[in-house]
C-alpha positions in Angstrom: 0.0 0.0 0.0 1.5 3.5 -0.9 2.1 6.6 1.0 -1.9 8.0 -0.8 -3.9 5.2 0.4 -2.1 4.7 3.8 -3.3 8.4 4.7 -6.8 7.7 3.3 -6.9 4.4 5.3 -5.5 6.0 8.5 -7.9 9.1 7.4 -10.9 6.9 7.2 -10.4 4.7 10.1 -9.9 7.9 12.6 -13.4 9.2 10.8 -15.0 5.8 11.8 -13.5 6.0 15.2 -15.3 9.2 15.8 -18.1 8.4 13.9 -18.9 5.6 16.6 -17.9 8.0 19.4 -20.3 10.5 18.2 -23.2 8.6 17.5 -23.9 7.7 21.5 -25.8 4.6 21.5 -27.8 4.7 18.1 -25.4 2.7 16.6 -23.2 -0.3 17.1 -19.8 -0.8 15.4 -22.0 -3.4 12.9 -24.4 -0.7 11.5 -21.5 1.6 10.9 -22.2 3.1 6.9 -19.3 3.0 4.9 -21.3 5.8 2.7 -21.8 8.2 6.4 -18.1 7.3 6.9 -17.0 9.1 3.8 -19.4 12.0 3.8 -17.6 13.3 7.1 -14.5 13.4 5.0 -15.6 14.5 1.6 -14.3 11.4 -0.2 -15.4 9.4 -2.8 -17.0 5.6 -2.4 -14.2 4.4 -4.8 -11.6 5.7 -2.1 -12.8 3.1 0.5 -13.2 0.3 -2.2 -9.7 0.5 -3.5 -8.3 -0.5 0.6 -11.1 -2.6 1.3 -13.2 -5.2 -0.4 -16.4 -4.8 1.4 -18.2 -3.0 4.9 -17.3 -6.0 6.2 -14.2 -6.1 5.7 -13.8 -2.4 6.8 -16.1 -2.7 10.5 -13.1 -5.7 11.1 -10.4 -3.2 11.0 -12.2 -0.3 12.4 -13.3 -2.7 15.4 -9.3 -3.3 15.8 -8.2 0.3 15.5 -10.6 1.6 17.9 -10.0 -1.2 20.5 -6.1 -0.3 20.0 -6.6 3.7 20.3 -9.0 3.0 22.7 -7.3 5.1 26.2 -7.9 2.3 28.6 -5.7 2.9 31.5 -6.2 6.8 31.2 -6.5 7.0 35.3 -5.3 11.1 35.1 -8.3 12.6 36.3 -8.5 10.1 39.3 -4.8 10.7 40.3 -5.1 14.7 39.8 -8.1 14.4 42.3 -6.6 12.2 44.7 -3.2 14.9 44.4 -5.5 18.0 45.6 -6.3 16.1 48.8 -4.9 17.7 51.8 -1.4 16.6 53.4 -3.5 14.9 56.3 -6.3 13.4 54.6 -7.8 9.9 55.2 -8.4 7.0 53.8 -12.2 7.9 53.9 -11.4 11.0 51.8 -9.7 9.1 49.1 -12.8 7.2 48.6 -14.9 9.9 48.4 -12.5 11.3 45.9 -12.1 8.8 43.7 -16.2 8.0 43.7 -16.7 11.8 42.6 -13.9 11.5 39.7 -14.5 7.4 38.6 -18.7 7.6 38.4 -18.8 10.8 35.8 -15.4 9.1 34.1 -16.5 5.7 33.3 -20.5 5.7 33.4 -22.0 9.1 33.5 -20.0 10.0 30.1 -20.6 5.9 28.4 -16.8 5.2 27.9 -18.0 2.0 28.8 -19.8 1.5 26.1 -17.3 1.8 23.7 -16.0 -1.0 25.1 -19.4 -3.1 25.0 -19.2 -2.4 21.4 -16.3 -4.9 21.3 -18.2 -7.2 22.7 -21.2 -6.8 20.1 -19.2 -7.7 17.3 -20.4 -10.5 15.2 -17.3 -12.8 14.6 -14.3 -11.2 16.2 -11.2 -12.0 15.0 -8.6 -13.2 16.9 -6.3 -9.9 16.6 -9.7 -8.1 18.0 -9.8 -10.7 20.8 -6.6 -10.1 21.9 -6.7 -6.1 21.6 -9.5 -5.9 24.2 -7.7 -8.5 26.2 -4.6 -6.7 26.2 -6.5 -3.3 26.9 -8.7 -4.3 29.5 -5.2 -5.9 32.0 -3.9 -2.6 30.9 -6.8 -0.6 32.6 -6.5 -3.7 35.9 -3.2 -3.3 35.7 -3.5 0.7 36.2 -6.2 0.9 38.6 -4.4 -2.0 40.8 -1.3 0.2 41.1 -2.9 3.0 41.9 -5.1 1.1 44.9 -2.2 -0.2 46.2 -0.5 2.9 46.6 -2.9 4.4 48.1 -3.1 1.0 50.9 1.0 1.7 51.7 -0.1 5.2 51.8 -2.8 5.1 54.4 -1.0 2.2 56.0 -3.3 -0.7 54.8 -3.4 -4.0 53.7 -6.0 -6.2 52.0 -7.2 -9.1 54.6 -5.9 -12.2 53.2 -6.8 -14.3 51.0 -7.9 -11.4 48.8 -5.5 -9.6 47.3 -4.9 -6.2 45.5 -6.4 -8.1 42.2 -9.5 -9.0 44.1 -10.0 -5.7 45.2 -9.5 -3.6 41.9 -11.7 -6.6 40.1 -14.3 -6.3 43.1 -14.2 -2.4 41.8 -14.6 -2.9 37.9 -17.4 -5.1 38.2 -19.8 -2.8 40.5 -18.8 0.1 37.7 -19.9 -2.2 34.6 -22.9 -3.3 36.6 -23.5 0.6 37.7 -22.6 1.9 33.9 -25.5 -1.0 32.5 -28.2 0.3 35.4 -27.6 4.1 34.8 -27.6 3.5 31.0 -31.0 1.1 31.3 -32.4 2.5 34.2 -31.8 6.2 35.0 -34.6 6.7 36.9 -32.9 4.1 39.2 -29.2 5.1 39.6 -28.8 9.1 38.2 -26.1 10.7 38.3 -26.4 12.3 41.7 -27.1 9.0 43.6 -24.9 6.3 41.5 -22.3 8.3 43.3 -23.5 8.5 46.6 -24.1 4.3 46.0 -20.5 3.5 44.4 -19.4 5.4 47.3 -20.7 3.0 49.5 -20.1 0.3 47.4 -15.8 1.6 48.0 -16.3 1.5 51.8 -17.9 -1.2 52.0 -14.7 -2.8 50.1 -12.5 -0.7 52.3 -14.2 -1.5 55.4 -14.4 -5.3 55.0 -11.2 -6.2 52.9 -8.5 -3.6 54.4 -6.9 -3.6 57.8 -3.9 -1.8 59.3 -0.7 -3.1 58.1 1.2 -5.4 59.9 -2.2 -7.0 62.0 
């Protein structure tokens, strides 16, 4: 493939990408147009039919690219939150701080769907498979560090046999299950009080799975 029709691909991948982003929940990656695709960029049907054979053929990739560009492990607004807490603060503050920053980051804005799009993907293939593998124990991986700094730091430890695994997968699974209730059920868990109940759901964890170090 030459230089021209690397930056068209590349061109109409990242307009596909956005494409999906944009379009909320109206869409899944399977009822992505090629034809919408190319309007965004002004270019011609021939343009996507001289890279790939079909839409097919074209979702597969753009599945791929997005699950590889996809910022899983982006835990910056988290740690700038948890960096404005004062010198003395406690462990009871952390979890109020990260509840305030995680719930708006990862359900109240959908980034979780994106992922789910992955997941509704007729046929993956195995490259796709691995991408979301890889991405999601790069976003445990992140979040696991970052709890168990924050255990030395407040002179914790989980209460064995759970680990620092258990606790960050204890975590992600009350988000997906909070993310799926606020997307299916507003009027059940809003904005205002999914916080207020992953709140709970954090001390709850803290309370029962963390003790002072060296106990």
């Amino acid at each position: 493939m030459g230089p021209k029709k690397d930056k068209t691909k590349d061109l109409l991948l990242e307009a596909g990408r956005r494409h999906v982003i944009n379009s909320g929940l109206s869409e899944g990656l399977d009822d992505v147009k090629l034809t919408n695709v190319l309007k965004e960029v002004d270019l011609s049907t021939g343009a996507a039919y001289n890279i790939w054979e079909n839409q097919d053929e074209y979702r597969r990739e753009l599945s791929l690219y997005i699950a590889e560009n996809f910022e899983w492990a982006d835990t910056s607004t988290v740690l700038a939150a948890i960096a404005s807490l004062p010198e003395h603060s406690t462990m009871d503050d952390w979890v109020q701080a990260v509840a305030d920053t995680y719930f708006p980051l990862f359900v109240a804005n959908m980034d979780f769907f994106i992922v789910l799009r992955f997941w509704g993907v007729k046929e993956p293939t195995p490259e796709l498979t691995e991408a979301v593998r890889a991405g999601y124990e790069l976003t445990h991986l992140g979040f696991c560090q970052l709890y168990t700094q924050a255990f030395e730091h407040y002179g914790l430890q989980v209460v064995a046999p759970h680990t620092a695994d258990d606790i960050t997968a204890m975590v992600t699974a009350s988000l997906e299950g909070f993310a799926l209730r606020h997307r299916f059920q507003p009027e059940r868990v809003t904005d205002e009080n999914g916080r207020l109940l992953f709140t709970q759901v954090l001390r709850t964890i803290v309370d029962n799975h963390l003790e002072t170090a060296g106990s």
